[in-house]
C-alpha positions as a Markdown table, in Angstrom:
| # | Residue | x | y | z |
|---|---|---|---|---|
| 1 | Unk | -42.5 | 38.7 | -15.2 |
| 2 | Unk | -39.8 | 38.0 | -17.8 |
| 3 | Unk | -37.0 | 39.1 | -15.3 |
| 4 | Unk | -38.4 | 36.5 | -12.6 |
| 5 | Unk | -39.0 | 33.7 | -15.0 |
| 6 | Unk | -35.0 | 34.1 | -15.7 |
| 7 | Unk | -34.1 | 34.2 | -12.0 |
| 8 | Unk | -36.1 | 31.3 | -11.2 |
| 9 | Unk | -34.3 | 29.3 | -14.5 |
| 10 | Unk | -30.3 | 30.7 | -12.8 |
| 11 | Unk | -31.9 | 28.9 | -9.6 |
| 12 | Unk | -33.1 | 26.0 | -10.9 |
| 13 | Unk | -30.5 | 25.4 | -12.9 |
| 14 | Unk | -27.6 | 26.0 | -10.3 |
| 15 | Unk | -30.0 | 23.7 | -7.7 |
| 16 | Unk | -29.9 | 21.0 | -10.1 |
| 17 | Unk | -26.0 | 21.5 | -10.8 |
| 18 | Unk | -25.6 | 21.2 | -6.7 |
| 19 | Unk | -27.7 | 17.8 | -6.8 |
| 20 | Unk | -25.4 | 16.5 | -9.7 |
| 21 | Unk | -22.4 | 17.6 | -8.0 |
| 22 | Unk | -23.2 | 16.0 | -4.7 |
| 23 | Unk | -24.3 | 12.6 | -6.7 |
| 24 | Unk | -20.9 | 12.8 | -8.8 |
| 25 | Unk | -19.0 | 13.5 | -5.4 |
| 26 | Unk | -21.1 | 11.3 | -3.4 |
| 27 | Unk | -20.2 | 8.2 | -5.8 |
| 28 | Unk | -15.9 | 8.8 | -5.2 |
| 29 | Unk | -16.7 | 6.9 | -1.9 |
| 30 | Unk | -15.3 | 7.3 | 1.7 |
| 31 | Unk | -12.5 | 8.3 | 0.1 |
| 32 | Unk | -13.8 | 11.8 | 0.1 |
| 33 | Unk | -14.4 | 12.4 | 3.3 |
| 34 | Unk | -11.0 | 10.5 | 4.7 |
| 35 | Unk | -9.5 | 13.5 | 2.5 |
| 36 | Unk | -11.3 | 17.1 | 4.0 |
| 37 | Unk | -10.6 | 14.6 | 7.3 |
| 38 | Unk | -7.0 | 14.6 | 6.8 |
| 39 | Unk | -6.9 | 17.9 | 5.3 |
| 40 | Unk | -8.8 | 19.7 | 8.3 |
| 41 | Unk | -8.1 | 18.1 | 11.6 |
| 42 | Unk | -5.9 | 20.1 | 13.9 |
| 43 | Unk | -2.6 | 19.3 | 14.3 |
| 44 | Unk | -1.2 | 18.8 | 17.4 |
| 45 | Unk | 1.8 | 17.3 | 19.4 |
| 46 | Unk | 2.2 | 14.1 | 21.0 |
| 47 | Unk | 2.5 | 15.7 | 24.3 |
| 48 | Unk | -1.3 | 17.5 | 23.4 |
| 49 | Unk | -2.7 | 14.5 | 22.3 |
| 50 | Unk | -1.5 | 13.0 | 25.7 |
| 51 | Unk | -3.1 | 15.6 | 27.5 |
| 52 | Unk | -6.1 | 14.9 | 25.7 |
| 53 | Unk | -6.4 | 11.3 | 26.1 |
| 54 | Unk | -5.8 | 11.8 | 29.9 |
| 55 | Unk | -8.4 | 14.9 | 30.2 |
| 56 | Unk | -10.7 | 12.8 | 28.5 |
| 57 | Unk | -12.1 | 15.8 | 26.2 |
| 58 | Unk | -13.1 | 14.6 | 22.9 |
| 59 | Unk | -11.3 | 15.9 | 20.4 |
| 60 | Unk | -10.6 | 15.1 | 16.8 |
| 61 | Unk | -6.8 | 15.9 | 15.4 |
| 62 | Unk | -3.5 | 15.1 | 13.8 |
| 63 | Unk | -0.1 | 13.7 | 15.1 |
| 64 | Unk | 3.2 | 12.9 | 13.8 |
| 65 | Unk | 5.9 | 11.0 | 14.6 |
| 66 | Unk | 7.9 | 7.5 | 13.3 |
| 67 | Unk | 5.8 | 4.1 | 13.9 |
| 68 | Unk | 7.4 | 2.3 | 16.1 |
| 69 | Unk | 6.7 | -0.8 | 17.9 |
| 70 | Unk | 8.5 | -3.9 | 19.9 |
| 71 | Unk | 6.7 | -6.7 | 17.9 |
| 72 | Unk | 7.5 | -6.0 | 14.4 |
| 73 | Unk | 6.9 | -8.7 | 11.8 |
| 74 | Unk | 8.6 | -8.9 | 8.3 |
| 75 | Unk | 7.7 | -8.7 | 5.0 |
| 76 | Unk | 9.1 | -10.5 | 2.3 |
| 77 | Unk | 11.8 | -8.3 | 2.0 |
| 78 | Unk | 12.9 | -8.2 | 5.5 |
| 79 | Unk | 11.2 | -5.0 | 6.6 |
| 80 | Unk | 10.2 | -5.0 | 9.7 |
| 81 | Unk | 6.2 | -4.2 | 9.8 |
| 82 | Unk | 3.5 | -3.5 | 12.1 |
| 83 | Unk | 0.6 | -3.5 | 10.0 |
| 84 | Unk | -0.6 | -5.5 | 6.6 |
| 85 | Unk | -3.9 | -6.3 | 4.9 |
| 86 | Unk | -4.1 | -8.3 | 2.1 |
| 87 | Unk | -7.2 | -8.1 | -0.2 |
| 88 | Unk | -8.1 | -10.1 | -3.0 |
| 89 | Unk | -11.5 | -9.2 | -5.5 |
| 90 | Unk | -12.4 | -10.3 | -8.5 |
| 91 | Unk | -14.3 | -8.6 | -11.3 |
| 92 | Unk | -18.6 | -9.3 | -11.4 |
| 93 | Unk | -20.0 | -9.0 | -14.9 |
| 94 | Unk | -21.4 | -5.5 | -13.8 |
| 95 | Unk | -17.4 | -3.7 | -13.7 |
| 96 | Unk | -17.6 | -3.7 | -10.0 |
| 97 | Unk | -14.8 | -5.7 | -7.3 |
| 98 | Unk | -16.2 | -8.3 | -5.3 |
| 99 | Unk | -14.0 | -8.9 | -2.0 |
| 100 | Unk | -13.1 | -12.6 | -1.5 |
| 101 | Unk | -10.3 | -11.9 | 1.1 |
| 102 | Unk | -9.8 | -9.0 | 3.6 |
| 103 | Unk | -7.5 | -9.8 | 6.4 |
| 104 | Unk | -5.5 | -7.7 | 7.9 |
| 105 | Unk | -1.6 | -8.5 | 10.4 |
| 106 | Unk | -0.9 | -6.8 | 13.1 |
| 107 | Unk | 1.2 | -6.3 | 16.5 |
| 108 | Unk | 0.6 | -3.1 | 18.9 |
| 109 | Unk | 2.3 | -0.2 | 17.6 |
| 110 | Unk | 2.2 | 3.9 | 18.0 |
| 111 | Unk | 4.1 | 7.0 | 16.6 |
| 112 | Unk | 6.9 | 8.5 | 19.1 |
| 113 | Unk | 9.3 | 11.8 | 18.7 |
| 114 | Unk | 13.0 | 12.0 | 20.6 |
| 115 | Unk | 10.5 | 12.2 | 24.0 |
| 116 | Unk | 7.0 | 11.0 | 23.4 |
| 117 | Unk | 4.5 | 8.2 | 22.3 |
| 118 | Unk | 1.3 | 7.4 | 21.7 |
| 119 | Unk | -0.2 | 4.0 | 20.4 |
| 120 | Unk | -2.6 | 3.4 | 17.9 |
| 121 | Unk | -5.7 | 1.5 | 17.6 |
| 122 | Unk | -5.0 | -1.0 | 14.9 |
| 123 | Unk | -8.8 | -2.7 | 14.9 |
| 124 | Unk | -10.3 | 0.4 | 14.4 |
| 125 | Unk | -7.7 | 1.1 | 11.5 |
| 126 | Unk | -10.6 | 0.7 | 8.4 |
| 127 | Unk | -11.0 | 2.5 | 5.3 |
| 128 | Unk | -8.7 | 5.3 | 7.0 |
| 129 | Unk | -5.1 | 3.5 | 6.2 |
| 130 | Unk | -3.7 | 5.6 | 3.4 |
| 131 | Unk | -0.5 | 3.8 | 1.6 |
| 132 | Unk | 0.4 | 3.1 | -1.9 |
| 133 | Unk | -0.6 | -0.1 | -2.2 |
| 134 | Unk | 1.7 | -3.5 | -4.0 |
| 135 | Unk | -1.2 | -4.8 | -6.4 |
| 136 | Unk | -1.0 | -8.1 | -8.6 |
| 137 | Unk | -3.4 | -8.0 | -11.2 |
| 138 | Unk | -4.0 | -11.0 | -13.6 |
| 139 | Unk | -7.0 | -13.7 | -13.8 |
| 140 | Unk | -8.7 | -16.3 | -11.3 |
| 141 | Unk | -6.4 | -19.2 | -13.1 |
| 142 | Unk | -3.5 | -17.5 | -12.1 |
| 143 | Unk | -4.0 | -17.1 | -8.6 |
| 144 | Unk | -2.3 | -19.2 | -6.2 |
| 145 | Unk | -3.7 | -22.4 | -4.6 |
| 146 | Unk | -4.2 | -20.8 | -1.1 |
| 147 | Unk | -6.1 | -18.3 | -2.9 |
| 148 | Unk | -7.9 | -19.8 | -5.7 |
| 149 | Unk | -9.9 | -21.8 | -2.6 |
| 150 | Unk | -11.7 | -18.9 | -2.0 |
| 151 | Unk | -13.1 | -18.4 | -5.0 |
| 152 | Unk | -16.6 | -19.6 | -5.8 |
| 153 | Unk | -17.1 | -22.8 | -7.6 |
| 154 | Unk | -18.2 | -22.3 | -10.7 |
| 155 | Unk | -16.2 | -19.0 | -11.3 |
| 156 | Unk | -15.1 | -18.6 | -15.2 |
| 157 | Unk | -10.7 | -19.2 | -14.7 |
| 158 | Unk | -10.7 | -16.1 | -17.1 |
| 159 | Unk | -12.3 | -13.8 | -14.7 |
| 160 | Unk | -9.9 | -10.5 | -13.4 |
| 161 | Unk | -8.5 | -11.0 | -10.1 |
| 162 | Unk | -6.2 | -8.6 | -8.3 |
| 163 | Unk | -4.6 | -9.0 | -5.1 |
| 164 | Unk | -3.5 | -5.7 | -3.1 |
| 165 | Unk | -1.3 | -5.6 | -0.1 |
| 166 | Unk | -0.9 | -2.6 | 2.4 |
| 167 | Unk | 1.3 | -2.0 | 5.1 |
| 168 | Unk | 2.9 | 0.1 | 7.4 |
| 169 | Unk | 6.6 | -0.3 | 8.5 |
| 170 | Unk | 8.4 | 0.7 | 11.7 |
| 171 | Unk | 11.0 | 2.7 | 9.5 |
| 172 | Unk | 8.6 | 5.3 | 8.5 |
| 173 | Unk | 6.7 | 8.7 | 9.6 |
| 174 | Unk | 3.8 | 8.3 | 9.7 |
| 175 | Unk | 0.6 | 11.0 | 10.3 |
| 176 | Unk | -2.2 | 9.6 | 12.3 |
| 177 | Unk | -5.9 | 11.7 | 12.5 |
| 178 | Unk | -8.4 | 10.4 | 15.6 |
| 179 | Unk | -9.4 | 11.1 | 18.9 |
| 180 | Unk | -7.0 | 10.2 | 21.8 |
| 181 | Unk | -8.8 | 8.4 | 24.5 |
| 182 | Unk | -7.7 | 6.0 | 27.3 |
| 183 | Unk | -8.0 | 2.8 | 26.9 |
| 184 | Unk | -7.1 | 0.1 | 29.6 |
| 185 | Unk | -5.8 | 3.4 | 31.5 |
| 186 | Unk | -3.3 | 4.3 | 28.5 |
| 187 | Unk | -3.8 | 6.5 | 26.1 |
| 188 | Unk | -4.3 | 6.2 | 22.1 |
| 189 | Unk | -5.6 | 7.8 | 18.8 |
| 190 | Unk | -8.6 | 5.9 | 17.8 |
| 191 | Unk | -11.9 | 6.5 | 16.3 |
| 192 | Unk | -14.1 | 8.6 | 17.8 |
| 193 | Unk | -16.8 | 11.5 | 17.1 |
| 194 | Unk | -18.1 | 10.1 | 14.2 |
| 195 | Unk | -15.4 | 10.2 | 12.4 |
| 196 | Unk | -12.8 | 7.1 | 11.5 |
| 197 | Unk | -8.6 | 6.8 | 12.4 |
| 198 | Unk | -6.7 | 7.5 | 9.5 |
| 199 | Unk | -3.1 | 6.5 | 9.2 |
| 200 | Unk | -0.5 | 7.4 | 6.5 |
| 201 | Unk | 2.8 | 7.6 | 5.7 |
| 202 | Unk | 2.4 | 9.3 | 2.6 |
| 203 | Unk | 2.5 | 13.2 | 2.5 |
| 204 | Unk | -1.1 | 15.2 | 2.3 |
| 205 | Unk | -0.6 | 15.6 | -1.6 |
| 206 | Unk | 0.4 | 12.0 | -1.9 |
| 207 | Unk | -2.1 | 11.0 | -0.1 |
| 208 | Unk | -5.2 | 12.7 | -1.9 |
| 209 | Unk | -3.4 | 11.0 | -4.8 |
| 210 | Unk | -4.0 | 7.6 | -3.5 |
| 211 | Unk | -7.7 | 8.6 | -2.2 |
| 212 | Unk | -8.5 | 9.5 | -5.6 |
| 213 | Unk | -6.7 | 6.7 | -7.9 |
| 214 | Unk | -9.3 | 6.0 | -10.7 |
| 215 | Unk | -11.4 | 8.6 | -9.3 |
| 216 | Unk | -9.9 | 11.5 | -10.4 |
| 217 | Unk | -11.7 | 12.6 | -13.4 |
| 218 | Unk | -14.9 | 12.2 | -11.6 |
| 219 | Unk | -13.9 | 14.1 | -8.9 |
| 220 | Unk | -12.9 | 17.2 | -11.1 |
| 221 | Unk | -15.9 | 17.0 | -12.7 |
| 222 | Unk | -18.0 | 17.1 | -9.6 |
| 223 | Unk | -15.9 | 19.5 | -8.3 |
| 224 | Unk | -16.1 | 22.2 | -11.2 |
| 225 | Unk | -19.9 | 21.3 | -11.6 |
| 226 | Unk | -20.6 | 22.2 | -7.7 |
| 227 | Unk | -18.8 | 25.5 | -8.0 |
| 228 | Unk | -21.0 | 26.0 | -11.2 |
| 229 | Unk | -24.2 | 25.1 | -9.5 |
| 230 | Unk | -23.0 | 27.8 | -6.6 |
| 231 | Unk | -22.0 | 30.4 | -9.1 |
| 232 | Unk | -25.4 | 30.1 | -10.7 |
| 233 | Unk | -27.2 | 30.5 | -7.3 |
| 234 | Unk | -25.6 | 33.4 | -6.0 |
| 235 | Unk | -26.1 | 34.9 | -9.7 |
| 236 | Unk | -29.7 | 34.2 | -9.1 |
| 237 | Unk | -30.0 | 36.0 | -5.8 |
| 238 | Unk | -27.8 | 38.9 | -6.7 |
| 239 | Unk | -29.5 | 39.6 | -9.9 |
| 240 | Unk | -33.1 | 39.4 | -8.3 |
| 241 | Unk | -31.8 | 42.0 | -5.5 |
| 242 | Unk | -30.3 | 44.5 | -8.1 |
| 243 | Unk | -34.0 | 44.1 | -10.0 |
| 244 | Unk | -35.8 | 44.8 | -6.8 |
């Protein structure tokens, strides 16, 4: 009786664990899951994606190649740049951002070796664009007069405001995770399967880097609790089968 009453606590216990793990995880947001994207698509050439698009077999996986495009637009230091979103928040009395501005630039572009290309779908290009972002942080009385007019009346001038820029240049590799498809009879890596596009020009570890910025401790945490929580299961079962 003794000996179930302690396998039943290992299981409890490590269930428990699992629920806190997933809750800890669960809170990192999509950030997450862009990662084990990125990390386990298949990677594939330009050509196979091609093939892809063109069989039209759904299929979820990874290219590589230089961003390229004929309709680049610079930045304020003369790079020439096919992507940009500019976000502006402010802190709410609760810790959390609050999005006043999300708008995002852009001119058809794709990734291309020496012989091959592929476009990109820039509209589907959400939570899945993965750069180190330029960020200006100060206070709503700072901000400039074309951005101060979105704030609502009424907001304290001493309130944190941060404005973050991210963008993607044509002088740069980039790695892009989606599902080629045709589109207007030409193919491109989009969204698809559930799952979102993901661009970056950073490299994997880089990149996890960025997906977990402020995050990180709460990720390790859920992390070492999870494997915890499994250890304890498994203990449970494999001390309940040696008993019986």
């Amino acid at each position: 009786m003794l000996a179930l009453s302690i396998y039943a606590l290992l299981a409890t216990s490590g269930a428990l664990l699992l629920v806190v793990a997933g809750l800890l995880l669960r809170s990192v947001g999509p950030g997450l899951r862009i990662g084990r994207l990125l990390g386990g698509a298949q990677t594939v050439s330009i050509d196979e994606a091609l093939r892809i698009a063109n069989a039209k077999a759904p299929r979820y996986v990874r290219v590589s190649g230089r961003i390229s495009s004929d309709e680049e637009f610079p930045d304020d230091q003369n790079r020439p740049l096919v992507f940009r979103r500019t976000r502006l928040e402010i802190r709410k009395d609760d810790g959390d951002w609050l999005t006043l501005i999300d708008e995002s630039e852009a001119v058809p572009f794709g990734v291309e070796t020496r012989s091959s290309y592929i476009a990109v779908d820039d509209v589907a290009l959400g939570e899945g664009l993965i750069v180190i972002p330029r960020v200006s942080a100060g206070k709503v009385a700072d901000l400039p007069a074309d951005f101060a007019a979105d704030v609502p009346v009424g907001t304290d001038p001493e309130t944190p405001a941060r404005l973050s820029i991210e963008q993607l240049s044509a002088v740069e590799q980039a790695t892009v995770v989606g599902q080629p498809a045709l589109a207007h009879g030409a193919p491109r890596m989009t969204s698809g399967l559930g799952r979102p596009l993901i661009v970056t020009s950073l490299d994997q570890a880089a990149a996890m880097r960025v997906l977990a910025r402020g995050k990180r401790s709460r990720v390790m945490v859920g992390a070492v609790t999870l494997g915890i929580g499994l250890g304890l299961l498994a203990g449970s079962v494999a001390a309940f089968l040696i008993g019986a």
